[in-house]
PDB file of N, CA, C and O in Angstrom, chain B, residues numbered from 101:
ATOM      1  N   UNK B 101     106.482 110.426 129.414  1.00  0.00           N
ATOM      2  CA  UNK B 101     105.790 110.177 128.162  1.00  0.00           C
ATOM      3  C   UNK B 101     104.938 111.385 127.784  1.00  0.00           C
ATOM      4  O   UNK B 101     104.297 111.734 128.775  1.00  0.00           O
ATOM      5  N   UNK B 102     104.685 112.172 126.701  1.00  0.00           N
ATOM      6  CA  UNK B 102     103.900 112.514 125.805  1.00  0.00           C
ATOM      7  C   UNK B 102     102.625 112.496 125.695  1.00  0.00           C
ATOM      8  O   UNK B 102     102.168 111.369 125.886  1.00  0.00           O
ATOM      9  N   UNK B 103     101.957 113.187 125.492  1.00  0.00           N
ATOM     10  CA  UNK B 103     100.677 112.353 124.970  1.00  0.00           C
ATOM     11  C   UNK B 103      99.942 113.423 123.471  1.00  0.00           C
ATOM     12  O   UNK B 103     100.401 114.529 123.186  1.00  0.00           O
ATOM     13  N   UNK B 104      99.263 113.039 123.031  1.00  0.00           N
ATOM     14  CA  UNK B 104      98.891 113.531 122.009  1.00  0.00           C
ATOM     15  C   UNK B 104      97.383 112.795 121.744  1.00  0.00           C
ATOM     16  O   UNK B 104      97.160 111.613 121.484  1.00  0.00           O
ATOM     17  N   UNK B 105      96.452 113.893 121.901  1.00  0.00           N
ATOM     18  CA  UNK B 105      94.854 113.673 122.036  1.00  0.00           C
ATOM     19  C   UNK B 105      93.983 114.624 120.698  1.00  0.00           C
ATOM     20  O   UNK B 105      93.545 115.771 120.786  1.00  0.00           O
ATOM     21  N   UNK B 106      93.946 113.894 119.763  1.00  0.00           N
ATOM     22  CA  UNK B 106      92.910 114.137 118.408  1.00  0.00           C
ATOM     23  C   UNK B 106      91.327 114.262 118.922  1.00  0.00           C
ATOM     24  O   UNK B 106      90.940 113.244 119.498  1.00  0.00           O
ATOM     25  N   UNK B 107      90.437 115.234 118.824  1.00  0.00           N
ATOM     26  CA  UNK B 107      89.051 115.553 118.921  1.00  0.00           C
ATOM     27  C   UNK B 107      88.775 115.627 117.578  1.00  0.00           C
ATOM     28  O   UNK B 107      88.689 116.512 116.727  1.00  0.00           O
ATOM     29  N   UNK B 108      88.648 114.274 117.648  1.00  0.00           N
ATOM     30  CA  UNK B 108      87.711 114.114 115.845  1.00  0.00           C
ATOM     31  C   UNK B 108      86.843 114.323 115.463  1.00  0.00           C
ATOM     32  O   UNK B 108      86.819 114.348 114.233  1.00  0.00           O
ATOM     33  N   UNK B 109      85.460 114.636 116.245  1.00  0.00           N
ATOM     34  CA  UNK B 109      84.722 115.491 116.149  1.00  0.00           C
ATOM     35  C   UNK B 109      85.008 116.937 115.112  1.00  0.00           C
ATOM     36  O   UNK B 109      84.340 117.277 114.137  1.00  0.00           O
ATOM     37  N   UNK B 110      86.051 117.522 115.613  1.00  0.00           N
ATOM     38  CA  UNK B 110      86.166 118.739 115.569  1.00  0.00           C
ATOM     39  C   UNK B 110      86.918 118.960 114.172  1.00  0.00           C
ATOM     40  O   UNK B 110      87.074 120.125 113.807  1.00  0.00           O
ATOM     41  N   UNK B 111      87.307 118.110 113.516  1.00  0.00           N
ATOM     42  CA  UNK B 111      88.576 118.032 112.720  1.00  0.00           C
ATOM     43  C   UNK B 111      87.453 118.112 110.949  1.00  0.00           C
ATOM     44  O   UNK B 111      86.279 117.776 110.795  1.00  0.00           O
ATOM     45  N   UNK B 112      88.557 118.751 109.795  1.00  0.00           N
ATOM     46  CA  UNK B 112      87.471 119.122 108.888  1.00  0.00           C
ATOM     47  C   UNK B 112      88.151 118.919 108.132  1.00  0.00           C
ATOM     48  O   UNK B 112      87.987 119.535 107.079  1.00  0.00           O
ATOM     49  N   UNK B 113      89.382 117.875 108.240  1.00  0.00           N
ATOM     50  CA  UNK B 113      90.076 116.808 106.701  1.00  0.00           C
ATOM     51  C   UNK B 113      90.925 118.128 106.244  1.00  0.00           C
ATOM     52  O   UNK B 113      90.333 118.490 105.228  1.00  0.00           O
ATOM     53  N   UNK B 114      91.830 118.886 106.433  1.00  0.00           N
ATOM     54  CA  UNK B 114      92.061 120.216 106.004  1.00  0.00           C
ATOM     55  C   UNK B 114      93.429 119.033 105.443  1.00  0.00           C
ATOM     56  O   UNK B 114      93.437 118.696 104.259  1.00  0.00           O
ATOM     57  N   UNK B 115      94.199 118.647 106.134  1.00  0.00           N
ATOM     58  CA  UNK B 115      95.418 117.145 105.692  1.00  0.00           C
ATOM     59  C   UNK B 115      96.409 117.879 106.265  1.00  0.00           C
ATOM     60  O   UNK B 115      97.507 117.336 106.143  1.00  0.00           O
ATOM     61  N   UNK B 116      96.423 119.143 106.972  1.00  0.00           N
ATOM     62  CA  UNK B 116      98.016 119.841 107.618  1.00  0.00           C
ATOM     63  C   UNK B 116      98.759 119.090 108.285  1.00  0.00           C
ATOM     64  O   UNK B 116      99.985 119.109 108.182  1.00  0.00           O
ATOM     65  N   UNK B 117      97.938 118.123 109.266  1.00  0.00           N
ATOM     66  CA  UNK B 117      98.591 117.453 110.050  1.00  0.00           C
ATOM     67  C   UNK B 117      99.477 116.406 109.354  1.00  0.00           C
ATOM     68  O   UNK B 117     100.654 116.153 109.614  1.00  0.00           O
ATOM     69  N   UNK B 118      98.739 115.880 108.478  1.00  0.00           N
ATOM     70  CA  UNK B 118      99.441 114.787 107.696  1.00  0.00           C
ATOM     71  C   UNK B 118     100.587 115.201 107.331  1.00  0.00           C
ATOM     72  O   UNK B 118     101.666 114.888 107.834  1.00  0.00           O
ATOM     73  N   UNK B 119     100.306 116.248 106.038  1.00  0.00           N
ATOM     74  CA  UNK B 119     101.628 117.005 105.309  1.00  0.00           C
ATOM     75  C   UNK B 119     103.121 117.445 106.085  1.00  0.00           C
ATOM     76  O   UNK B 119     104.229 117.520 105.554  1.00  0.00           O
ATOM     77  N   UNK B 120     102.672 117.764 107.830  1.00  0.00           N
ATOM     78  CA  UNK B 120     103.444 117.915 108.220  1.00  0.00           C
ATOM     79  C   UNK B 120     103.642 117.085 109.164  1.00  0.00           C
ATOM     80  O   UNK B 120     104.271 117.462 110.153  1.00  0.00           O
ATOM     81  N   UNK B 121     103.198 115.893 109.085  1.00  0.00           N
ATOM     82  CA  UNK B 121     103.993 114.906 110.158  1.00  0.00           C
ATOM     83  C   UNK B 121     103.377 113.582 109.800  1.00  0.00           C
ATOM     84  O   UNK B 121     102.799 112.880 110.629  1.00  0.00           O
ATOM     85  N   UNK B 122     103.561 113.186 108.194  1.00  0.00           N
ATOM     86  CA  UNK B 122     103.224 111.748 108.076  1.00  0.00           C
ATOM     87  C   UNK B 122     103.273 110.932 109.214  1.00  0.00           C
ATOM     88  O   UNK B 122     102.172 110.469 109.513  1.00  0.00           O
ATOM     89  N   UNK B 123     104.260 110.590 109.984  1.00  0.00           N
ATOM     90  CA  UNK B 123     104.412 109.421 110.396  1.00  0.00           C
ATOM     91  C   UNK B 123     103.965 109.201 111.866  1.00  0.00           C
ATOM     92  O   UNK B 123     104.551 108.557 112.736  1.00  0.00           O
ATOM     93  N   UNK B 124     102.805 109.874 111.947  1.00  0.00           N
ATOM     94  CA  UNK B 124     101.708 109.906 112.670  1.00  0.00           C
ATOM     95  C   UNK B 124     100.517 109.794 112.143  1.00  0.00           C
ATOM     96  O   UNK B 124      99.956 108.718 112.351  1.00  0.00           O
ATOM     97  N   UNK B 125      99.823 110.766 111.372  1.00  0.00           N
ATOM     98  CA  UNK B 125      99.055 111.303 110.383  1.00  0.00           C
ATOM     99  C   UNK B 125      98.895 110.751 109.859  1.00  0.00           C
ATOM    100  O   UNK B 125      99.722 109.863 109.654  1.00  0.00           O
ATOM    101  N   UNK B 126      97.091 110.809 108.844  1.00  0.00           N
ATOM    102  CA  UNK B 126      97.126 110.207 107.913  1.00  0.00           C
ATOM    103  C   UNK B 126      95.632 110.975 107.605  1.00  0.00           C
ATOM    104  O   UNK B 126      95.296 111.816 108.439  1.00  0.00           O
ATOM    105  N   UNK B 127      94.991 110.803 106.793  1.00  0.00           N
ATOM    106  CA  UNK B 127      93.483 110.875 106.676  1.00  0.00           C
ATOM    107  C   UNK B 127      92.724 109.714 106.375  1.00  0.00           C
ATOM    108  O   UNK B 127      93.091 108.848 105.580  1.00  0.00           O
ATOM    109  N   UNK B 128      91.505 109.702 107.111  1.00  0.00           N
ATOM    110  CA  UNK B 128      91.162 108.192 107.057  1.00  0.00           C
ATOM    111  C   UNK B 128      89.975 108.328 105.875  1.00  0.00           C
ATOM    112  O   UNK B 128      89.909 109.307 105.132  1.00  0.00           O
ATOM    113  N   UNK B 129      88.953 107.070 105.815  1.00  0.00           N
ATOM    114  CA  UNK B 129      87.930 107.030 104.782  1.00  0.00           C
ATOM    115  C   UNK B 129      87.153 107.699 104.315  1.00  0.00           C
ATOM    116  O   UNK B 129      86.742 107.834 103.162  1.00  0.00           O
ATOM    117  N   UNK B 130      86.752 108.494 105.947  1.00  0.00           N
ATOM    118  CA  UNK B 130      86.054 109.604 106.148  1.00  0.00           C
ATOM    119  C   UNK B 130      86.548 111.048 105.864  1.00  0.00           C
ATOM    120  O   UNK B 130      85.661 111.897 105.775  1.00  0.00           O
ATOM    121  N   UNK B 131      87.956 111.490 105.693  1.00  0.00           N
ATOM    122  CA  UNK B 131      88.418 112.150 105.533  1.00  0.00           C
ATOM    123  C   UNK B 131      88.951 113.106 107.057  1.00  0.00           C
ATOM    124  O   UNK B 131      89.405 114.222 107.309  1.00  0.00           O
ATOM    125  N   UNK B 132      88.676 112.239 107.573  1.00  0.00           N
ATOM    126  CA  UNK B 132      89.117 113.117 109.131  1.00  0.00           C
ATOM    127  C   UNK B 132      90.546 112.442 109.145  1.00  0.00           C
ATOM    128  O   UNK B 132      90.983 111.375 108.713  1.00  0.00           O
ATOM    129  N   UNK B 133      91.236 113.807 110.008  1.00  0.00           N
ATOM    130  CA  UNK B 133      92.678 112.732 110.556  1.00  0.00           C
ATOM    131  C   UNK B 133      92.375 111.741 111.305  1.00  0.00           C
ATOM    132  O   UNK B 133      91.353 111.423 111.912  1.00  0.00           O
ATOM    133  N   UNK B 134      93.565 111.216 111.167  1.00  0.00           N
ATOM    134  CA  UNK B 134      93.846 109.330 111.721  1.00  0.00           C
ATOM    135  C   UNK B 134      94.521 109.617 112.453  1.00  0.00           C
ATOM    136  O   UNK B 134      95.148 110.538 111.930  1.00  0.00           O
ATOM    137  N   UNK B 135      95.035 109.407 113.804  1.00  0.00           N
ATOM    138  CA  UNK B 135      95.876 109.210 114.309  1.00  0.00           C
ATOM    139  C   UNK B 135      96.672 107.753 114.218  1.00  0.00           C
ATOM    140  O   UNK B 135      96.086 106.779 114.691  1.00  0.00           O
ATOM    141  N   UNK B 136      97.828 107.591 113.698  1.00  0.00           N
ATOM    142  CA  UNK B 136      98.244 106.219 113.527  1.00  0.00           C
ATOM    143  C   UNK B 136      99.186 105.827 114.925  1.00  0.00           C
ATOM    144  O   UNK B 136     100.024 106.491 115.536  1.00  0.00           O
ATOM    145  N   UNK B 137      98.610 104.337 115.154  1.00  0.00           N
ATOM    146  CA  UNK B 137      98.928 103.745 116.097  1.00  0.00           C
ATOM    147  C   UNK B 137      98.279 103.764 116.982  1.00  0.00           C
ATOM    148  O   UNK B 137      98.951 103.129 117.795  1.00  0.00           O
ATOM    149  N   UNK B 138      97.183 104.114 117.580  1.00  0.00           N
ATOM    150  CA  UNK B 138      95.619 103.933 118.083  1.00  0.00           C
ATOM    151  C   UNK B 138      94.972 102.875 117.405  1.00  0.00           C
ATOM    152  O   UNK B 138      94.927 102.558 116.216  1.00  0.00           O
ATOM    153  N   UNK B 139      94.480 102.400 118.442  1.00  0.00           N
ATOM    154  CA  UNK B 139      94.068 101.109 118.054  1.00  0.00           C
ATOM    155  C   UNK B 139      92.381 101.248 118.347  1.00  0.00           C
ATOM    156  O   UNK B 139      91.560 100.775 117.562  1.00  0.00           O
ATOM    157  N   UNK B 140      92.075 101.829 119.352  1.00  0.00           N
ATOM    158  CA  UNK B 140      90.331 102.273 119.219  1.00  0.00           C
ATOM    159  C   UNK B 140      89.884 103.516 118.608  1.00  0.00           C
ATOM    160  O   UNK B 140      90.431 104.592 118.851  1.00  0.00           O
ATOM    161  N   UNK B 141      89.048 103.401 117.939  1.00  0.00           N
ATOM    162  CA  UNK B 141      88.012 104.527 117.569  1.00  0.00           C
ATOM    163  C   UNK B 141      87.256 104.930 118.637  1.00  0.00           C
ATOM    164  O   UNK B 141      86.783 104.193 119.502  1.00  0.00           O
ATOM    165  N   UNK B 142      87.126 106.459 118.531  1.00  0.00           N
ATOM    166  CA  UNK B 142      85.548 106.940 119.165  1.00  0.00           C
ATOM    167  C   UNK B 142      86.044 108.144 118.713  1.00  0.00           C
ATOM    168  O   UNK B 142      86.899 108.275 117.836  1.00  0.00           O
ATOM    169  N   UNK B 143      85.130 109.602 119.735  1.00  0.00           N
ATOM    170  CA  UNK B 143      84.890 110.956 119.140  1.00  0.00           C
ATOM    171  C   UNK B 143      86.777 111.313 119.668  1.00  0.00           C
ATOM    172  O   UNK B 143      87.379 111.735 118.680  1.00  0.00           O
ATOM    173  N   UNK B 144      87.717 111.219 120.946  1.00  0.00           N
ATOM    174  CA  UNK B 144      88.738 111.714 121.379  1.00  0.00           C
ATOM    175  C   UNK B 144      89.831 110.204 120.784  1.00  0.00           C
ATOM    176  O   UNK B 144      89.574 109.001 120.836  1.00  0.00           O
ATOM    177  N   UNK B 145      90.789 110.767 120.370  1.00  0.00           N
ATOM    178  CA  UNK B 145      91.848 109.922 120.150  1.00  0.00           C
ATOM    179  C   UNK B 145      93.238 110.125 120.978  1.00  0.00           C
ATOM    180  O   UNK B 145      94.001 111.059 120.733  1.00  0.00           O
ATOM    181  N   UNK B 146      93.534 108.940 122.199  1.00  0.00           N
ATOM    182  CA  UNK B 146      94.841 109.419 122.319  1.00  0.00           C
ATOM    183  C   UNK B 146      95.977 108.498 122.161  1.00  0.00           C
ATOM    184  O   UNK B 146      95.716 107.300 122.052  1.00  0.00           O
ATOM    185  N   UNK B 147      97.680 109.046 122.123  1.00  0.00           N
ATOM    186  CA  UNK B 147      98.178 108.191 122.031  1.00  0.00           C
ATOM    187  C   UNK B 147      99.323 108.843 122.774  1.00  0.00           C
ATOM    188  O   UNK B 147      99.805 109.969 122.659  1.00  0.00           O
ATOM    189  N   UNK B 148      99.670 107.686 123.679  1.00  0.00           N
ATOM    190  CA  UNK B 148     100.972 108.001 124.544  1.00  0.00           C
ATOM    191  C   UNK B 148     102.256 107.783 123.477  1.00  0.00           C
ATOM    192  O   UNK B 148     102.309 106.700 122.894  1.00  0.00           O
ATOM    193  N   UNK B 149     103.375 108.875 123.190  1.00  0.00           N
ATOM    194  CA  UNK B 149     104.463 108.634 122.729  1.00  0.00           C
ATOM    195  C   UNK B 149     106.128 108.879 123.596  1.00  0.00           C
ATOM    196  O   UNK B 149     105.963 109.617 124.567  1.00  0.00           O
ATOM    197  N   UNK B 150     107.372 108.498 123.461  1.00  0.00           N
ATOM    198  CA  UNK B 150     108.305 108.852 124.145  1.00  0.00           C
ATOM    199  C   UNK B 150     108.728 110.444 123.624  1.00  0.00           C
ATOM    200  O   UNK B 150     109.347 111.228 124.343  1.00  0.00           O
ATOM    201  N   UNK B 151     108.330 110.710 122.424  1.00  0.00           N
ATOM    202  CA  UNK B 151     108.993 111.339 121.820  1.00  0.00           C
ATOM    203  C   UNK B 151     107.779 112.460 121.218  1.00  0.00           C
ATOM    204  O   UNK B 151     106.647 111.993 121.092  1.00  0.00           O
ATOM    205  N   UNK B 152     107.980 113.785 120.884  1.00  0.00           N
ATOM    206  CA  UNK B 152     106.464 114.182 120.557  1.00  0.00           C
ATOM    207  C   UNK B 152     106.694 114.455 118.904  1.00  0.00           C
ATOM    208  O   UNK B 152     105.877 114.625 117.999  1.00  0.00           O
ATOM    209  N   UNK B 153     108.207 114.420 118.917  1.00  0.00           N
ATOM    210  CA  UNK B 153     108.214 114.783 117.192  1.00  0.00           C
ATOM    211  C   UNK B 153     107.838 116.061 116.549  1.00  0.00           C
ATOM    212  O   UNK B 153     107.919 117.208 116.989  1.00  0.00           O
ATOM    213  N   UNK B 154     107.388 115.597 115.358  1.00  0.00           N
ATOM    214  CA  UNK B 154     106.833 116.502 114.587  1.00  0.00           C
ATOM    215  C   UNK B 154     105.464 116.973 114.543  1.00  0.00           C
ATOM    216  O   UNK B 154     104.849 117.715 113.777  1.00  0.00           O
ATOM    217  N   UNK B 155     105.054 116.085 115.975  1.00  0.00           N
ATOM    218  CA  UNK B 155     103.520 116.434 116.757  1.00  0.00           C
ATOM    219  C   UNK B 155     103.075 117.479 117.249  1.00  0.00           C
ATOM    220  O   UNK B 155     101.868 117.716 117.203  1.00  0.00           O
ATOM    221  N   UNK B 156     104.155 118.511 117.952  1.00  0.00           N
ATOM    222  CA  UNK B 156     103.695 119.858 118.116  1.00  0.00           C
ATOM    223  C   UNK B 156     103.430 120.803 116.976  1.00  0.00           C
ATOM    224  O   UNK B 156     102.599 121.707 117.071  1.00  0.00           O
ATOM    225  N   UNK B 157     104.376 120.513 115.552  1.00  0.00           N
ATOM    226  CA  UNK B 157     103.909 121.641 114.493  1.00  0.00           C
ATOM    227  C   UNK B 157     103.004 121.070 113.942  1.00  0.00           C
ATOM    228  O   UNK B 157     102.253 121.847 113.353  1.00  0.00           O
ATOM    229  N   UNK B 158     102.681 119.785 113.858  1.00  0.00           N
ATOM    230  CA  UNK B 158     101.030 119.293 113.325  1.00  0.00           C
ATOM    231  C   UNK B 158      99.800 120.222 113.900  1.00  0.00           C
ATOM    232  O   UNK B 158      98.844 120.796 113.377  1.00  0.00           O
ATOM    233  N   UNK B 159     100.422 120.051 115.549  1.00  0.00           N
ATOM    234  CA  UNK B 159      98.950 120.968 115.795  1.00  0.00           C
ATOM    235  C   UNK B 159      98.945 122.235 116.058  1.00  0.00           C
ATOM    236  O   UNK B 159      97.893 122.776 116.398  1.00  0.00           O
ATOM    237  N   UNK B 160     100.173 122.974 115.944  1.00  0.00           N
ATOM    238  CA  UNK B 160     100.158 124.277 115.435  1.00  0.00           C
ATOM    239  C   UNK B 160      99.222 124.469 114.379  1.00  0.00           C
ATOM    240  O   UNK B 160      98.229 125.193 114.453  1.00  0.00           O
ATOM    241  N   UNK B 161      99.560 123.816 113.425  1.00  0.00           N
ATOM    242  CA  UNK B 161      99.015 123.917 111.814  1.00  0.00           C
ATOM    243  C   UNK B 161      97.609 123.740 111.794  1.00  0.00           C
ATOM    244  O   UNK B 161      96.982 124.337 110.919  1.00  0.00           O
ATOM    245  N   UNK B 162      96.965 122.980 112.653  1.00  0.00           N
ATOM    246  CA  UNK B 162      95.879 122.837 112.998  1.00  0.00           C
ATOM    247  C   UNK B 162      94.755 123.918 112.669  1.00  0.00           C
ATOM    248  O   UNK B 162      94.980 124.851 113.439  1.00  0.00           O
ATOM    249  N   UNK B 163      93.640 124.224 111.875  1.00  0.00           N
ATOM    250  CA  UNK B 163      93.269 125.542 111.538  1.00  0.00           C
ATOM    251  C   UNK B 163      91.959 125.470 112.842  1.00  0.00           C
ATOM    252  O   UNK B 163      91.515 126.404 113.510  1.00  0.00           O
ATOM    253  N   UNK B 164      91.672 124.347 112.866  1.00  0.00           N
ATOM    254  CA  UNK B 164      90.566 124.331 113.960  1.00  0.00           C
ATOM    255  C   UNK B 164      90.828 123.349 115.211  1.00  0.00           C
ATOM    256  O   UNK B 164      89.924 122.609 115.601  1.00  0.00           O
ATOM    257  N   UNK B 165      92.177 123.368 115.868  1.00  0.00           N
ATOM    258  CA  UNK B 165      92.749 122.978 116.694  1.00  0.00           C
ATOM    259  C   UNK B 165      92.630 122.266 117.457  1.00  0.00           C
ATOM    260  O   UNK B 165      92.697 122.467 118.670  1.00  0.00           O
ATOM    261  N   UNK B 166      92.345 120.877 116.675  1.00  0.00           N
ATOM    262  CA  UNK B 166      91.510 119.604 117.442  1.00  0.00           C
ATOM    263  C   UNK B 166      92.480 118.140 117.884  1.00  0.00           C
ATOM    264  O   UNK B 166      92.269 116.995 118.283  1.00  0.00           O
ATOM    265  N   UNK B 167      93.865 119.181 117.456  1.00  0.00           N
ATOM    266  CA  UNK B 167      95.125 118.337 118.062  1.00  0.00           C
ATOM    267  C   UNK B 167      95.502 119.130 118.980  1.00  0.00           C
ATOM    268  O   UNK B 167      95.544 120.358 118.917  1.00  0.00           O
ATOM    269  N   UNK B 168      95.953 118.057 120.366  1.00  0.00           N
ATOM    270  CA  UNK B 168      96.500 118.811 121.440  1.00  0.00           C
ATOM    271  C   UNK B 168      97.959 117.602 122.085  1.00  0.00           C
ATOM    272  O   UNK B 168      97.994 116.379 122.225  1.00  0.00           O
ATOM    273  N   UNK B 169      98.820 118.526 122.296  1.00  0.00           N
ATOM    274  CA  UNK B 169      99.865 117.952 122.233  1.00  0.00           C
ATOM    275  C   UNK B 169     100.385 118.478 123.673  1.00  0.00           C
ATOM    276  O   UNK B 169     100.380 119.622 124.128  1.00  0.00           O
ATOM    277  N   UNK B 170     101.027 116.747 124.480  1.00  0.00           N
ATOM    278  CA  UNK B 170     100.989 117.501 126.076  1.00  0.00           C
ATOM    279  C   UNK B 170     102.512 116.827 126.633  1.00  0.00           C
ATOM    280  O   UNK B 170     102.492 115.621 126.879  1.00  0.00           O
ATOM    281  N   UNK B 171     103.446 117.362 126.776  1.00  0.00           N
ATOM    282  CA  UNK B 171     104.568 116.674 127.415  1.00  0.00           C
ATOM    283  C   UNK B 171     104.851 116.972 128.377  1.00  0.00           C
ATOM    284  O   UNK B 171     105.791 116.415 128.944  1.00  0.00           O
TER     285      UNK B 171
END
């Protein structure tokens, strides 16, 4: 499995991640990324996947690199 860990803290609504990988992505109320399919909030977001997708060029794109993507 994958994993893929958002530091939301760190994140400044820029939307790269989204643009390039909706179906993870999203921006939430606050304007920080969402990680979708996490089910708790706090400052680190993670989510185990089989597959990493279009999750590594999300956090390429990343300008302040608060996605980390680990297979």
């Amino acid at each position: 499995m994958a994993k893929i860990i958002l530091e939301r803290q760190k994140c400044i609504g820029c939307g790269s991640c989204q643009a390039i990988c909706p179906k993870y992505w999203q921006l939430g109320d606050d304007g920080k990324a969402k990680l979708l399919g996490v089910r708790t909030q706090g400052e680190n977001l993670e989510l185990e996947v089989a597959e990493i997708e279009c999750n590594k060029e999300a956090a390429e794109a990343c300008p302040v690199q608060c996605i980390k993507v680990y297979d």
